[in-house]
C-alpha positions as CSV (number, residue, x, y, z in Angstrom):
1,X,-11.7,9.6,-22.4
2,X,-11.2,11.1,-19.0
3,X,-8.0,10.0,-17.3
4,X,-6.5,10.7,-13.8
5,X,-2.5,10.6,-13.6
6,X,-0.7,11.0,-10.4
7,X,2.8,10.7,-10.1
8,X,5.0,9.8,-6.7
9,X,7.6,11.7,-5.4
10,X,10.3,9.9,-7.4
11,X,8.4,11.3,-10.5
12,X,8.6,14.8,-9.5
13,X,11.7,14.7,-7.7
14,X,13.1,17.7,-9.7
15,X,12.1,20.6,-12.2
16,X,13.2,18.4,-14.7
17,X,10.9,15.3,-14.1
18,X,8.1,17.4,-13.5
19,X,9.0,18.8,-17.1
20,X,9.2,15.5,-17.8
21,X,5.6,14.9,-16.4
22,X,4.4,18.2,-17.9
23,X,5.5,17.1,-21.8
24,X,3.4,13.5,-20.5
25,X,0.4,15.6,-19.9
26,X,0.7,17.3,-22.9
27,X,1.2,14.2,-25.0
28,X,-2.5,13.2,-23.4
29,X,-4.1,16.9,-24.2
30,X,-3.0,16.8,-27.9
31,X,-4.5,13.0,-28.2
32,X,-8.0,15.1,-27.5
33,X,-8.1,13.5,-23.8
34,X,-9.4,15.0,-20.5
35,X,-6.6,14.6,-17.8
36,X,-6.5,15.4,-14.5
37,X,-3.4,14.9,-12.1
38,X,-2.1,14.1,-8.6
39,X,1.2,15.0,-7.2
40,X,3.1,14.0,-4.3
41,X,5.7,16.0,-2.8
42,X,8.9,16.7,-4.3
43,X,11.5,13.4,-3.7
44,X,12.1,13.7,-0.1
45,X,10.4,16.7,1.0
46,X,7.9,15.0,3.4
47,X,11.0,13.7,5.2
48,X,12.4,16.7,5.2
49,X,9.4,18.5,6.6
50,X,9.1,15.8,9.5
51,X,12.9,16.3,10.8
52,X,12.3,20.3,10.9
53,X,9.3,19.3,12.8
54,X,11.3,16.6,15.6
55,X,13.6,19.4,15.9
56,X,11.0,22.1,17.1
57,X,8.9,19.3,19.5
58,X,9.2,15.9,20.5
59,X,5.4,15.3,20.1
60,X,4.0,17.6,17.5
61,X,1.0,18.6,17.3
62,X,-1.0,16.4,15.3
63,X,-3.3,19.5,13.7
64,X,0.3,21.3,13.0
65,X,1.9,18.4,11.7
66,X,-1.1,17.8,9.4
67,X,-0.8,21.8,8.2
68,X,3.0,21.4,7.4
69,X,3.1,18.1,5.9
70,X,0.3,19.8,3.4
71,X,3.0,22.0,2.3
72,X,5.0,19.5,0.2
73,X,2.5,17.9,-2.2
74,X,1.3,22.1,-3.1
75,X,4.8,23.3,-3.8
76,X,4.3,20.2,-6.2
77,X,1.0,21.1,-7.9
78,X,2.4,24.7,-8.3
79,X,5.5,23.8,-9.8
80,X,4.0,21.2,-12.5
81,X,1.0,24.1,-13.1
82,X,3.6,26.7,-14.3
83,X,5.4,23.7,-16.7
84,X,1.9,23.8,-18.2
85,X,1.9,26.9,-18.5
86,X,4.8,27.3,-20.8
87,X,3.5,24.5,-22.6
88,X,0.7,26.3,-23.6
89,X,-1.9,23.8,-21.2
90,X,-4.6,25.3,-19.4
91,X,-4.1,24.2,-15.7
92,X,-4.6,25.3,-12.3
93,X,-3.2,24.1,-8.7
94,X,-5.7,22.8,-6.0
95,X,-4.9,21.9,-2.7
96,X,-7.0,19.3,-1.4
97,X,-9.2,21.4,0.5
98,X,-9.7,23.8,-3.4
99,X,-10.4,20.3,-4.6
100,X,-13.4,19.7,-2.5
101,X,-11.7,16.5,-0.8
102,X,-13.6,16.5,2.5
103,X,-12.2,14.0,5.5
104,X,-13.0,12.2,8.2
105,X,-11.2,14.6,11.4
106,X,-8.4,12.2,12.4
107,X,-4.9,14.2,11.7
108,X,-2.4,11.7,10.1
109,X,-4.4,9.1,8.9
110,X,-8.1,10.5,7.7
111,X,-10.0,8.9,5.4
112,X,-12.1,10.6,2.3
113,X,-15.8,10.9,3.0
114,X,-16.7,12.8,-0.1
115,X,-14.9,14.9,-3.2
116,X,-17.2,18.1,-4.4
117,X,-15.8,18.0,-7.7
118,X,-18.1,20.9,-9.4
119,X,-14.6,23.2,-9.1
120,X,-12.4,20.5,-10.5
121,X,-15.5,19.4,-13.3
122,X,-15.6,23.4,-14.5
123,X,-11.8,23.5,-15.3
124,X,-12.3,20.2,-17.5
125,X,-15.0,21.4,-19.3
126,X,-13.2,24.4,-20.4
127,X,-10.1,22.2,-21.7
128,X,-8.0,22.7,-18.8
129,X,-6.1,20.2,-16.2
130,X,-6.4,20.4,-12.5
131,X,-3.0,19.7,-10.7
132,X,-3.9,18.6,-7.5
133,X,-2.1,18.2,-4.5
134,X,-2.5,14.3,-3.3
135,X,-2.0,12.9,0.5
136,X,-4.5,15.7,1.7
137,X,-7.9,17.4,2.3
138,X,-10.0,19.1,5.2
139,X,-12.0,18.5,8.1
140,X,-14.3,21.7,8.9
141,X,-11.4,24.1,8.7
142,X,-8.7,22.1,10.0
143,X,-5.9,20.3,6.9
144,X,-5.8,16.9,7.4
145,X,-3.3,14.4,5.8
146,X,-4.0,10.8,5.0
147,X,-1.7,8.5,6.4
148,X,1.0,6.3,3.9
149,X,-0.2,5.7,0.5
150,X,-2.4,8.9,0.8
151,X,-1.5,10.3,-2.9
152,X,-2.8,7.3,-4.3
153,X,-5.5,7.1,-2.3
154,X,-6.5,10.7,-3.5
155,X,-5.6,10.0,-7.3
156,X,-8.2,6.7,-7.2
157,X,-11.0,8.9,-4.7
158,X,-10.8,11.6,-7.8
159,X,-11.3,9.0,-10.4
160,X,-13.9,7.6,-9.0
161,X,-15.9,11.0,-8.3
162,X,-14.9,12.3,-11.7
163,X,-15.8,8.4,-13.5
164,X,-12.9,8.3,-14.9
165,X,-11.8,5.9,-17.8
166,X,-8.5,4.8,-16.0
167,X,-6.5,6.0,-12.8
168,X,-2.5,5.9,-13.9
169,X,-0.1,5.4,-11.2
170,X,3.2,6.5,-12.2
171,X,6.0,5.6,-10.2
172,X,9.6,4.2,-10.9
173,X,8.8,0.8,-11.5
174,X,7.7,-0.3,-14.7
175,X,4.5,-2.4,-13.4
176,X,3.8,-5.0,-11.0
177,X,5.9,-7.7,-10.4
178,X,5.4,-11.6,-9.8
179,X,8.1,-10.4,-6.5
180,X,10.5,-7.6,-6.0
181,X,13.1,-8.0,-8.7
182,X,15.9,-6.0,-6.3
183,X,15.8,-9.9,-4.7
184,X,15.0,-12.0,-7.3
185,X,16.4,-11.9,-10.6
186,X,13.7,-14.3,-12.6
187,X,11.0,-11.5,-11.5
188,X,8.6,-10.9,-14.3
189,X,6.3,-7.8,-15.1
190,X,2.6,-9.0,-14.6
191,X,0.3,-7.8,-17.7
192,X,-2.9,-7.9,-15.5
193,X,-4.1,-8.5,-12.2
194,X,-7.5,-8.9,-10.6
195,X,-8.2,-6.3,-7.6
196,X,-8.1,-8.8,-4.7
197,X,-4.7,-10.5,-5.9
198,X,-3.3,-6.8,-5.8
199,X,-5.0,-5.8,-2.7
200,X,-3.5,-9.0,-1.2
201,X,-0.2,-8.2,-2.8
202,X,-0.4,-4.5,-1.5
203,X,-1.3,-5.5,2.2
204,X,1.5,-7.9,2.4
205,X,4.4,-5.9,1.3
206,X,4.0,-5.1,-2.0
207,X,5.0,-1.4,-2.2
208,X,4.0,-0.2,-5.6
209,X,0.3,0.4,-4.8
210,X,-1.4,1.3,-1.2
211,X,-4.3,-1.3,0.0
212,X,-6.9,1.9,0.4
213,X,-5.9,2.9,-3.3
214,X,-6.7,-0.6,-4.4
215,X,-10.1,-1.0,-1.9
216,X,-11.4,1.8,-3.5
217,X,-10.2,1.1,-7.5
218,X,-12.3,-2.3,-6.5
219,X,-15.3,-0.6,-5.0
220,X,-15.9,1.9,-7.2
221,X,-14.4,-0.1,-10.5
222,X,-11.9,2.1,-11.7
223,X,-9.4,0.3,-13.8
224,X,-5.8,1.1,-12.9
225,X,-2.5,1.3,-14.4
226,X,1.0,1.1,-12.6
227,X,3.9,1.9,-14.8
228,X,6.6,4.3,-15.3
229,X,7.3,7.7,-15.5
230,X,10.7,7.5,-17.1
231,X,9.4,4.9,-20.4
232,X,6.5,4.3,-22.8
233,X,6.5,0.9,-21.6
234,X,3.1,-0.6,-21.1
235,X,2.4,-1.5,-17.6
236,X,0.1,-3.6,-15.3
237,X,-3.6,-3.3,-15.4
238,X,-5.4,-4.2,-12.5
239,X,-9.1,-4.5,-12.7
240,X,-11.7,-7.5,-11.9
241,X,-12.4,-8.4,-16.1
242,X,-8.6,-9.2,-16.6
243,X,-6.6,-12.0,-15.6
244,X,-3.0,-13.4,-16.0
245,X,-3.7,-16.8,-17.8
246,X,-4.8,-19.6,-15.3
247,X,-2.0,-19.0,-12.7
248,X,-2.7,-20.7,-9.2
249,X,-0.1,-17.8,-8.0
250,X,0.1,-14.8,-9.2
251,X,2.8,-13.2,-6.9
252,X,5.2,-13.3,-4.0
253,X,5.3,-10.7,-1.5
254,X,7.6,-9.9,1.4
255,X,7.6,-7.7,4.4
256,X,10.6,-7.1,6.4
257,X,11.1,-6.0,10.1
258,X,8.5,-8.5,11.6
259,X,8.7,-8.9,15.7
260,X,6.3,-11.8,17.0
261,X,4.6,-11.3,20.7
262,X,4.0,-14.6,22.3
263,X,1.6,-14.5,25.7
264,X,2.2,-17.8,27.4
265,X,-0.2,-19.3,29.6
266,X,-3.3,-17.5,29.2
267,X,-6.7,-19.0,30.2
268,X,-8.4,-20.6,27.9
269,X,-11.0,-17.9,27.0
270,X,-12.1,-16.1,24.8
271,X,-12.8,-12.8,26.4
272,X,-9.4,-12.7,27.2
273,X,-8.5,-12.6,23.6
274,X,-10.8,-9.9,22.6
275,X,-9.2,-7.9,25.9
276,X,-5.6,-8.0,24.1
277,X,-6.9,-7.9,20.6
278,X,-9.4,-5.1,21.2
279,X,-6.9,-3.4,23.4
280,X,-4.3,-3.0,20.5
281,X,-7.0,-2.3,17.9
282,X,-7.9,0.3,20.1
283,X,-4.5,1.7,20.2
284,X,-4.2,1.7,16.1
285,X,-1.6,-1.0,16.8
286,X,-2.1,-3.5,13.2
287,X,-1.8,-7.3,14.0
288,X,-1.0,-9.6,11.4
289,X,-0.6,-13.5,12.0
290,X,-2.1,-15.0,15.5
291,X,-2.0,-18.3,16.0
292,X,-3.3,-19.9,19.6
293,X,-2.0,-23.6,20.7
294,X,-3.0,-25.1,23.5
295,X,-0.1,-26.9,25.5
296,X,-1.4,-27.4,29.4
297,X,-5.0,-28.0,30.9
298,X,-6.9,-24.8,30.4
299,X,-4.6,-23.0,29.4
300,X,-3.4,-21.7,26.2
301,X,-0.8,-19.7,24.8
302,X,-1.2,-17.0,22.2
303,X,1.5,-15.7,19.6
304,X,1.1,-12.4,17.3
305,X,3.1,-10.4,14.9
306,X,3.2,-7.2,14.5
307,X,5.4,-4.4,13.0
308,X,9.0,-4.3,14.3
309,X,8.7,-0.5,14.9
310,X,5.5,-1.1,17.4
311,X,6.7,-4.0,18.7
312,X,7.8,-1.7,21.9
313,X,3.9,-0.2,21.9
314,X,2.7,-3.6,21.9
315,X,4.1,-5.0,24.0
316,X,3.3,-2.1,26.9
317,X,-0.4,-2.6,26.2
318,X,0.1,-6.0,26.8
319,X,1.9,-5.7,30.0
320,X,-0.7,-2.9,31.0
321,X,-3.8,-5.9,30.8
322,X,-2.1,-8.8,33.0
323,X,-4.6,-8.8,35.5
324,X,-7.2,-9.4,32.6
325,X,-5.4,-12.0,30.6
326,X,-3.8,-13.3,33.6
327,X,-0.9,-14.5,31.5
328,X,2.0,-15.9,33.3
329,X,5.0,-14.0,30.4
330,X,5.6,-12.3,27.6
331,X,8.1,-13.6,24.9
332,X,9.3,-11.6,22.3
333,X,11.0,-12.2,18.9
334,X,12.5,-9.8,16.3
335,X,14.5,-9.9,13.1
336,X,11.5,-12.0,11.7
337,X,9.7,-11.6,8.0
338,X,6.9,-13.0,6.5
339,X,6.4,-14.2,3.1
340,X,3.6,-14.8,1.1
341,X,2.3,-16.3,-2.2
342,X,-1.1,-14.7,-3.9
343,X,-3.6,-16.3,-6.6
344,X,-6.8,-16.2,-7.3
345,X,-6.5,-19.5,-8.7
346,X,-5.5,-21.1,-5.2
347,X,-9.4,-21.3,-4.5
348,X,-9.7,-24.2,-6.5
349,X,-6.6,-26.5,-6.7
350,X,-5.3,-28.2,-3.6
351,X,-2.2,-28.4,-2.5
352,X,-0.5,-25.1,-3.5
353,X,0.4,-24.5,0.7
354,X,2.3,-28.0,0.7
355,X,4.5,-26.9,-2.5
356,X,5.6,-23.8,-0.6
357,X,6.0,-25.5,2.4
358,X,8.5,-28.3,0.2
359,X,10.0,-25.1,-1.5
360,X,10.7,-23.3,1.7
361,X,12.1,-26.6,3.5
362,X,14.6,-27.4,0.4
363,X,16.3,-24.0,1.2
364,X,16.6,-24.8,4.7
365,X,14.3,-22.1,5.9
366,X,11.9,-22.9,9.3
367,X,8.6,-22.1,9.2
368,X,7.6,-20.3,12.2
369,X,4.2,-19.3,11.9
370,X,1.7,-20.0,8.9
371,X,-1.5,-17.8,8.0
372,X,-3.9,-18.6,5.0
373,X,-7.2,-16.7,3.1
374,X,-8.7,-18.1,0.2
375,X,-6.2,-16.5,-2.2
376,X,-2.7,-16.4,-0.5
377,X,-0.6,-18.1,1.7
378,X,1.7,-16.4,4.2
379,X,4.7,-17.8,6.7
380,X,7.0,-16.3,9.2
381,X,10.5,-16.9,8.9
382,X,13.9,-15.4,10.1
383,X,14.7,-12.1,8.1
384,X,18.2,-13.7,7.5
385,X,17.3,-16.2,5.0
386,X,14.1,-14.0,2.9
387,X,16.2,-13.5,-0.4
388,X,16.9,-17.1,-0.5
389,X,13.1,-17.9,0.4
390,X,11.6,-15.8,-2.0
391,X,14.1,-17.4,-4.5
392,X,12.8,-20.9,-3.8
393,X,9.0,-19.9,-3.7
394,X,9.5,-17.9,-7.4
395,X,10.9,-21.2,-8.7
396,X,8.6,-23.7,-7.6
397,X,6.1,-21.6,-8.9
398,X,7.4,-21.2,-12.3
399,X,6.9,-17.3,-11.7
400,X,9.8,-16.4,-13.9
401,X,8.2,-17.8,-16.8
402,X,6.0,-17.0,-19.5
403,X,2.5,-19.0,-19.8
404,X,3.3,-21.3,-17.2
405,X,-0.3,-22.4,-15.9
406,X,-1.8,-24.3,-13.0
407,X,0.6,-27.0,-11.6
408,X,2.9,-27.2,-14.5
């Protein structure tokens, strides 16, 4: 079997993890496996690397920032090459461009349009095991980087061009949890998930894998694996044959540092909605939750939320188009969060929004806004009371326990 490892910067945070992840390799070599792995930079190296940056130019250059941001994840690939070494492993460091990861042009947040894998493919067929640097690739001759997430985006793009058997995400966590179990105690490990309940999970604060990673395990159908780098433990497999039991919800996610934008009396059209919506799209600016109500004659007022940290961009865009939208203010609201629940059993049994809803209003927590898909529920509350929400969801669901199906 071909497998594709890559391990996060907590994994490789020092020479001795990444002996640690070296004697892991190994362990996969001697089974008679093909491996290939993705690193991340060193602990907090890309951190590191941005502050040296802020201190040479308030705005960097974007083509320079990509370039030395690169630098992290290759000291990496070097470092875990040479553990190899000693260990008596054939393996060799790639950068992302020596890997043949081509991008889209956009510094900071490019996406992969193709892998040429014939150098990576002629180091596995002699035995050996390509260490190669995640987060990155090229555009012409320019690095680029790709955006949060980007080693596991790389480490599911290099499964999928090599057809691996499974993609391994090692990280510190031992799997993937039915919520974060630094807030809620009853948290249990998940043994399987289907793609869309983890790309739900992932997009709505679930930090373990990155939403591209997980759109393109699904496209491509690599089966995944979170679990840890510091145990044997089994983890969570995510892929669209496997399922956890009957569960109407799988999960509970959280993101902190919400800000909501409310413009109040807008006309009631909707051309002015695709000028505000369209402007911030335009501007990379993600919106989450929008909900319209209409509370005079022909008018209408519209509320958003968006990251705290671009509430300030947000809300200058929307200042910049009030001779468009014609709105007559702009309210603002921060230390907000959202939670949400995620099934893929909520499709078909009713009622799963109103048991959150009872669960939420037992802990004295106010809904403020409310958004639904097929498979997960989400609702905007105050940050202050998100432990004790999350607490009250778990248990209504039963999420704690083992074999606890639909409604029970």
């Amino acid at each position: 079997m071909l497998f594709v490892k890559k391990f996060g910067g907590t994994s490789v945070g020092t020479t001795e993890r990444i002996n640690a992840v070296a004697d892991r390799v190994l362990k996969t070599v001697r089974a008679g496996h093909a491996c290939a792995v993705v690193v991340s930079a060193m602990g907090h190296t890309t951190d590191e690397l941005v502050r040296l940056a802020e201190a040479i130019s308030s705005q960097p250059n974007r083509r320079e920032m990509d370039a030395l941001l690169a630098t992290g994840e290759q000291v990496t690939t070097a470092l875990l090459a040479m553990a190899l070494h000693e260990r008596g492993v054939v393996a060799e460091s790639f950068t992302g461009w020596q890997a043949g990861i081509k991008t889209e042009a956009t510094h900071g947040s490019a996406r992969i349009e193709e892998i040429e894998t014939a150098p990576l493919r002629a180091l596995l067929d002699r035995g050996g095991v390509p260490v190669i640097a995640g987060f990155q690739g090229i555009a012409g001759t320019a690095i680029t980087t790709l955006g949060r997430g980007g080693s596991d985006t790389t480490a599911v793009s290099v499964a999928a061009a090599l057809r691996a058997d499974y993609c391994e995400i090692y990280t510190d966590v031992t799997g993937v949890y039915t919520a974060d179990p630094r807030r809620v105690r009853s948290a249990r490990k998940l043994e399987h998930l289907r793609y869309d309940e983890m790309l739900e999970l992932a997009n709505l604060g679930s930090q373990v894998l990155h939403p591209r990673a997980v759109e393109t395990a699904k496209r491509h159908g690599i089966r995944l694996v979170v679990r840890s780098s510091f145990d044997e433990t089994e983890g969570t497999v995510v892929g669209d044959m496997l399922m956890e039991g009957a569960r109407v919800v799988t999960g509970v996610a959280c993101e902190k540092e919400v800000a909501r934008i409310a413009l109040v009396g807008m006309p009631k059209s909707g051309k002015q909605l695709a000028d505000v919506f369209g402007a911030l799209a335009s501007e990379h600016v993600n919106v989450d939750v929008i909900v319209q109500s209409i509370v005079r004659q022909g008018e209408v007022d519209v509320s958003f939320t968006v990251a705290e940290s671009e509430l300030t961009h947000a809300l200058a865009i929307c200042s910049s188009l009030a001779e468009k939208t014609r709105h007559h203010s702009i309210v603002q609201e921060r230390g907000l969060s959202k939670i949400s629940i995620v099934g893929a059993g909520m499709i078909s049994n009713p009622g799963v929004a109103a048991r959150m809803f009872e669960a939420l209003e037992r802990a004295g927590v106010d809904v403020l806004m409310v958004s639904t898909s097929e498979i997960k529920v989400s609702c905007v509350i105050a940050q202050d009371y998100l432990d004790a929400a999350m607490r009250a969801v778990h248990d209504a669901f039963h999420l704690g326990e083992e074999g606890v199906h639909a409604h029970s």
